[in-house]
Structures are given as structure tokens and as C-alpha cells.
N, C-alpha and C positions, 0 to 999 in steps of 0.2 A: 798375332795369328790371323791369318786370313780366314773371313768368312764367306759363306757360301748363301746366295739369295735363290732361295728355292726358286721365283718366280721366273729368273734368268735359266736354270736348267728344263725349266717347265715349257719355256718359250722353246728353247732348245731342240727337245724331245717334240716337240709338236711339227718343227720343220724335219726332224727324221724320221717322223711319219708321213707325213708330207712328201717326203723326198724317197720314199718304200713306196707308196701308192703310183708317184710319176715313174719311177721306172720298171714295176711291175706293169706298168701301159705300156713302159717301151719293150718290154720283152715279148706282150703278147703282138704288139707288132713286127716285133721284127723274126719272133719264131711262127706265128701261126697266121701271117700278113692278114691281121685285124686294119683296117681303115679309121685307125684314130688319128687325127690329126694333133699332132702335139706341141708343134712350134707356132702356132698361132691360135688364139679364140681364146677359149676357156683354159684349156690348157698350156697355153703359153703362159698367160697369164700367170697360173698355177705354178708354174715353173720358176718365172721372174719371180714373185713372191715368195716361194720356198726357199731361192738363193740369193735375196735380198734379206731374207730372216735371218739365215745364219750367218751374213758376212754385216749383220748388224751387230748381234752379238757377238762377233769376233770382236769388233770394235766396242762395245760397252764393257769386257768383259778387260779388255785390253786396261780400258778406262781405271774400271776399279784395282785392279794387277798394280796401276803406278800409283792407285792412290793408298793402297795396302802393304803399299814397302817403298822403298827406295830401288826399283831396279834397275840394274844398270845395263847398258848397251851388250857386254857380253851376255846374260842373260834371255835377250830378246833375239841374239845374233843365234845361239842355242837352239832356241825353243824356235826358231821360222825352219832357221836349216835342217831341222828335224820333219817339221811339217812339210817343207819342199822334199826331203828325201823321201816322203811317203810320195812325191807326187811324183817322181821319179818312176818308183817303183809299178806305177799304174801306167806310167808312160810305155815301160818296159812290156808290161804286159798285153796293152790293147797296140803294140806293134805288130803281136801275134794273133790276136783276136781280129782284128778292124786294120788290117795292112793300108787302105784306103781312108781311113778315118781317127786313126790312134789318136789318144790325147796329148799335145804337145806343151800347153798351157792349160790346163783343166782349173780349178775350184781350190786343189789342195797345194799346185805352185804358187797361185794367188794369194794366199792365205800365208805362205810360206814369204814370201818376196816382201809380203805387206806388213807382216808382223814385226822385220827385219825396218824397214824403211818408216814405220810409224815415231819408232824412236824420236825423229826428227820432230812429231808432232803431239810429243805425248805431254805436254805443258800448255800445247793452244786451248783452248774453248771455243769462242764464238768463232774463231779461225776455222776450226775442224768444220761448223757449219757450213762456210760459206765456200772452201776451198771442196768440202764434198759434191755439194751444188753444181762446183766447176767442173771438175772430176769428170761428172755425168752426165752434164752439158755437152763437153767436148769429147766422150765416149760414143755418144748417139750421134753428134758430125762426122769425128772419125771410121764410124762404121758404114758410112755411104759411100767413101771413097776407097777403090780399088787401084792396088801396085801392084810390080811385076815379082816382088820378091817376099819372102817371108819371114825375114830376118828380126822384125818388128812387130812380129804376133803379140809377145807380150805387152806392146801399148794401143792394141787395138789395130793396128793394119795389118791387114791381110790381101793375099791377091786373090783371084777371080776364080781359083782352084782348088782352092782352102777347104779342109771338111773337117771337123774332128765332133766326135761325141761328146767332148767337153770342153768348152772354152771359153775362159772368165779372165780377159785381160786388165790391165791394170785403169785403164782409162772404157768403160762408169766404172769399174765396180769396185777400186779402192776408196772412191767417192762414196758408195754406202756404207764400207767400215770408216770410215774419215767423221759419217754423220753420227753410225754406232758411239765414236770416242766422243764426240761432243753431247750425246744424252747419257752415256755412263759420266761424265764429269758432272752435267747437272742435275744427276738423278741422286750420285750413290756420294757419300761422303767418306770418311775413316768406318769402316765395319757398318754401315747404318743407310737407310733408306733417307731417300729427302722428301719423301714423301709418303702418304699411311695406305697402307697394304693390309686385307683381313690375310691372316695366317692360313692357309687351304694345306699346309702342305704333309699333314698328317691322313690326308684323305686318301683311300687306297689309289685310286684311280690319278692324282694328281702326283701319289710316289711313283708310282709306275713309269709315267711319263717323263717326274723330273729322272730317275735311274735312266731312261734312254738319253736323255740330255746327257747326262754325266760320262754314258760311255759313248758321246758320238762320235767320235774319231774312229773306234773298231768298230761299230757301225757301218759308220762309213764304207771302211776299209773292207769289210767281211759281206755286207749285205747284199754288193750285186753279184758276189762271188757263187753266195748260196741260190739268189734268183735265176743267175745264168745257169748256174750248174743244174739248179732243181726242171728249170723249161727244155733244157739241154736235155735231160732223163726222160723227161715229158713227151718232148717232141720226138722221139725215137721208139714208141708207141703210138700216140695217137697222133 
């Protein structure tokens, strides 16, 4: 039976607060043109780090998934293409929203493509280290250079014209679920920690959190729905 490590849902819950806070900034910018700067400083930062957290535990969580069963490729073929159809589904929608900006490659194709294509790597260890490293080496080169087409969005190239409000291509940022697999293999064993943890997770304030971990997929999926809509309602008053 699979177990569940509170302190992975905890982390979890912590980037979907994180990840509430950055685009409740972006709403009040882009409804009530607030002058926060978001793609760079503090809150870039903020940003990188909030979708470096969760595409790490993509990957640790990946980590313990093969070391909690025997799964097989159709499984992981299931469970991404599920994930990419959500991301479909948001593609679909910020066509309508952001005609100028939709997401074509966002966070949740990522997540979906990578889940799919990790299989390959779900036996490495120190491999997953060093091949993340590379990952995100050649993600930060690739993103200097400008082409004429965009057919190759999904590994970082983009042309001179490119905008989208969400876009996590595969080249860094499978690189940081790559590193995620290779600290869930050295951290988590069959059901068990490899290392001692005080137990927090009867604490109300630390349930809380890990419950937002647990449901962050509809989260996800729900959270800028109700922000848009709620500044939407907002903005047509004040």
C-alpha cells in the first residue's frame, strides 16, 4: 500500500499558496494596472521558486510512485495524458481570454509530457542529477536565442513574437523534475523515510496545508478561475 509523507504534501500546499499570492499580484495588475513588476526582482524570483517547488515534487513524488510499486509505462502513459488534457483544456480557454497571449505550452503540458517521458528515467539516480543540471544549463542558452518559427516552443525556442502567460518548456524545467527523481530515490525508500523527520502533521495549521497539497491539481485548475472571475465582479464597480 502506498504511503503518503505528510511533509511532501506540506511542501506541496506551500507552493499553492505561493502560487495564490503570485497571481492574485497578477490580477491586480492587469485589472486595476497596479505597477508590480513581476517578471523580475523579488518577484520573479518568487515565481521561479514557486514553479521550481512544485515541478520538484513532481519529480520526488514520481520517485516514490516507482519505488511503491512496480509501475508500468502504460500507467505513467495514463496518468501524463490526463495531466496534458488538463492543459489542453486551459489552452482552450486563455484562447478566449488572452487571444494575444493564450497558453500553448504552460506548467500542466509540462507536467504531462514529463510524467510520460520520465519512464525512461525512473531506474537512474545519480544520472537524474547530473542530466537535470544539463536540462537547465542548456534551457538558460536556449532561451537567448530567437527563431522565425514556433513549432519548437515545447523545447525552449521561441521566436521574437512569442507571449503567453504560461510557458514551462521542456528544456530547464524537466531538469528540475529530473533533480526532484533523483532526491525522492535518495531520500524515500519502500513506505519510509531515509532520513528522521519530527512528526508536525497533526498540527492544525500544518493539516491545512498539507490538505491544499493533496487537492492541488483542482487548485490549480479552479483557483484563477475564481480570482479572475472574483476582480472581474470587482472591477465593474470599483
Amino acid at each position: 500500500m502506498k504511503k503518503r509523507f505528510w511533509e511532501i504534501d506540506f511542501l506541496r500546499g506551500i507552493a499553492i499558496i505561493m502560487m495564490i499570492i503570485f497571481h492574485f499580484l497578477w490580477n491586480l495588475n492587469y485589472f486595476y494596472e497596479f505597477n508590480i513588476i513581476l517578471s523580475r526582482g523579488f518577484w520573479g524570483i518568487f515565481q521561479i521558486i514557486t514553479a521550481s517547488l512544485f515541478l520538484f515534487l513532481v519529480g520526488t513524488s514520481l520517485a516514490i510512485s516507482n519505488i511503491n510499486k512496480n509501475t508500468t509505462y502504460l500507467k505513467y502513459l495514463k496518468r501524463g495524458l490526463k495531466i496534458f488534457s488538463f492543459g489542453l483544456i486551459i489552452t482552450l480557454v486563455t484562447i478566449f481570454i488572452f487571444p494575444n497571449s493564450f497558453v500553448i505550452f504552460g506548467i500542466l503540458h509540462l507536467i504531462g509530457v514529463s510524467i510520460i517521458i520520465s519512464y525512461i528515467f525512473r531506474r537512474f539516480k545519480y544520472l537524474n542529477l547530473v542530466l537535470g543540471i544539463i536540462f537547465i544549463i542548456l534551457g538558460n542558452i536556449l532561451k537567448k536565442y530567437v527563431i522565425d518559427f514556433n513549432w519548437l516552443l515545447f523545447l525552449g525556442l521561441r521566436s521574437g513574437g512569442f507571449s503567453s502567460v504560461d510557458y514551462f518548456p521542456i528544456f530547464p524545467w524537466f531538469g528540475v523534475i529530473l533533480i526532484g527523481i533523483f532526491f525522492g530515490k535518495l531520500l524515500y525508500s519502500i513506505n519510509k523515510r531515509n532520513f528522521r523527520l519530527k512528526d508536525l502533521s497533526e498540527n492544525l495549521v500544518v493539516r491545512f496545508v498539507c490538505f491544499l497539497g493533496k487537492k492541488s491539481l483542482i487548485i490549480y485548475l479552479l483557483h484563477q478561475v475564481v480570482l479572475y472571475g472574483a476582480f472581474l465582479i470587482l472591477a465593474s464597480f470599483f
